[in-house]
Every structure is written in C-alpha cells, then in structure tokens.
N, C-alpha and C positions, 0 to 999 in steps of 0.2 A: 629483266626478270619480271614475269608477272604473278600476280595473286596465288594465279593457280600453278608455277614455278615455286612460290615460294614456299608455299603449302605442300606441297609435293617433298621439297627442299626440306624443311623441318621437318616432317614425319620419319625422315629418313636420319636424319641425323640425334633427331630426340625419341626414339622410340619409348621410353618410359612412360616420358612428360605427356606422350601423344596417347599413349594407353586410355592416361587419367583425361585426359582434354575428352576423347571417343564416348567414355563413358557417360559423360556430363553434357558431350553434344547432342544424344543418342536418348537423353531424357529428355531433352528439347524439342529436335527436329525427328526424334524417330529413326534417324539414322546417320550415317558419315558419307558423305559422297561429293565428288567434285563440286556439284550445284552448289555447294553449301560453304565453299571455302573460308569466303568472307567472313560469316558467323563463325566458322570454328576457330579462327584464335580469337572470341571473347572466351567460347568455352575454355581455352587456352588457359586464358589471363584468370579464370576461374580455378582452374588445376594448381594455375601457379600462387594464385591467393590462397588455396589449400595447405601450401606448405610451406608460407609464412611464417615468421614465428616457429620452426618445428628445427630438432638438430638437423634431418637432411636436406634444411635448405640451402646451409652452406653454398657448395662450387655449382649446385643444380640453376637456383635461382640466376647466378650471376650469369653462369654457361649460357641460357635462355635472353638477357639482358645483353650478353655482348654478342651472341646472335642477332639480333634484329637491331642493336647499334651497327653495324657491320649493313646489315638491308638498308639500313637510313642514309648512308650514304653515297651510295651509288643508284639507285633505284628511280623509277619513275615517278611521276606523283599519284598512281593508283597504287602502288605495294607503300609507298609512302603514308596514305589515308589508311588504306585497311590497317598498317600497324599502329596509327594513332588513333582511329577510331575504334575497332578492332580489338585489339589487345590493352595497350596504354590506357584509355580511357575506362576502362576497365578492372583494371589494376587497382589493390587494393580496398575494394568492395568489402565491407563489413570484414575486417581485419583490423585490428584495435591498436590504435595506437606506439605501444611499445613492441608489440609483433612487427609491425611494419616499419621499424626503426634500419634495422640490419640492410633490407630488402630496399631499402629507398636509397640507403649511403652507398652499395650495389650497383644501382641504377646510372646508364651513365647520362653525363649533365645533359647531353641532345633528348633523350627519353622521360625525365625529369623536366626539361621547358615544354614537353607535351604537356605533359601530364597536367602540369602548372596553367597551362594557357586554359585546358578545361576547367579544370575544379576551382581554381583560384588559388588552392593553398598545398602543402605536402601531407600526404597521410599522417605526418606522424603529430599531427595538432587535432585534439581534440574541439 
C-alpha cells in the first residue's frame, strides 16, 4: 500500500472524519487533492484532536486508532512515516490534558511508542 492507497483507503472508509479532515485541509492548502496526501492526515489528526474530549468521540476516535494500527503493520516504511509524521505526531495538539485522557488509553501501544518517541511524554501530563 502506498500513501496515496492509503488516503484513497481512508476516505472511503471514514467519510465523516474525512468531511472534517477537507475542511481544515482546505483552509490550509486551498484545496484537497492527491498532491496533497501526505499533509492531509495532519489535517486528519486535527479533526481527530476536534473531537477529543466530546461524547462522540467514543467508537469514532478508536475506529480511526485501530485503522492505521492495522497500516502499521503491514505497510512499507513511507505509509509507515506519513502515519507517524503525519498524523501521530500530530495528535493531541492543544487538547488539554483531561480531554485527551480517554483518547490516549484508545490508542494502541504501537501508535502511543510513536507518539512517545516524538514528544518525549503522553498528552495527558501537563
């Protein structure tokens, strides 16, 4: 699978999430289009920081979370970077603490040693 596979892949399967990802790409780059793949699951991981903390993050968040665990382990090392650089790295941007308690314990432990290996710590430490 590549980048533009797996983009293609998610839009199809997440149409919601992809809604809100379009809109937030679309104030960035101006628009949504293959060229762009790479950047759009930050936008992504932006949409998904939106619904942090909120009741419908519940099976949403996780759905998305065991998607791209599912990418992580069969995949090449470029759908492997785009999701750690891309989205994970990403993840949890200005999201406070106790929002992103649910949304971390979620996460699975492969997606969380990303995250980790960036930032140094888990979102939900102030």
């Amino acid at each position: 699978m590549s980048v533009l596979e797996l983009y293609r892949d998610f839009r199809k399967r997440f149409p919601e999430v992809t809604q809100a990802a379009d809109a937030r790409h679309i104030k960035v780059w101006g628009s949504v289009d293959d060229e762009t793949a790479f950047s759009w699951f930050e936008s992504l991981a932006d949409a998904v920081n939106d619904q942090m903390g909120t009741p419908e993050q519940g099976t949403y968040v996780s759905s998305v979370f065991s998607y791209f665990e599912g990418r992580l382990q069969g995949s090449d090392d470029g759908v492997k970077n785009c999701i750690d650089v891309s989205f994970v790295e990403n993840l949890f941007w200005e999201v406070r603490p106790n929002s992103a308690a649910s949304a971390w314990d979620a996460m699975p432990k492969s997606m969380q040693q990303l995250y980790l290996n960036f930032h140094g710590r888990p979102p939900t430490i102030d």
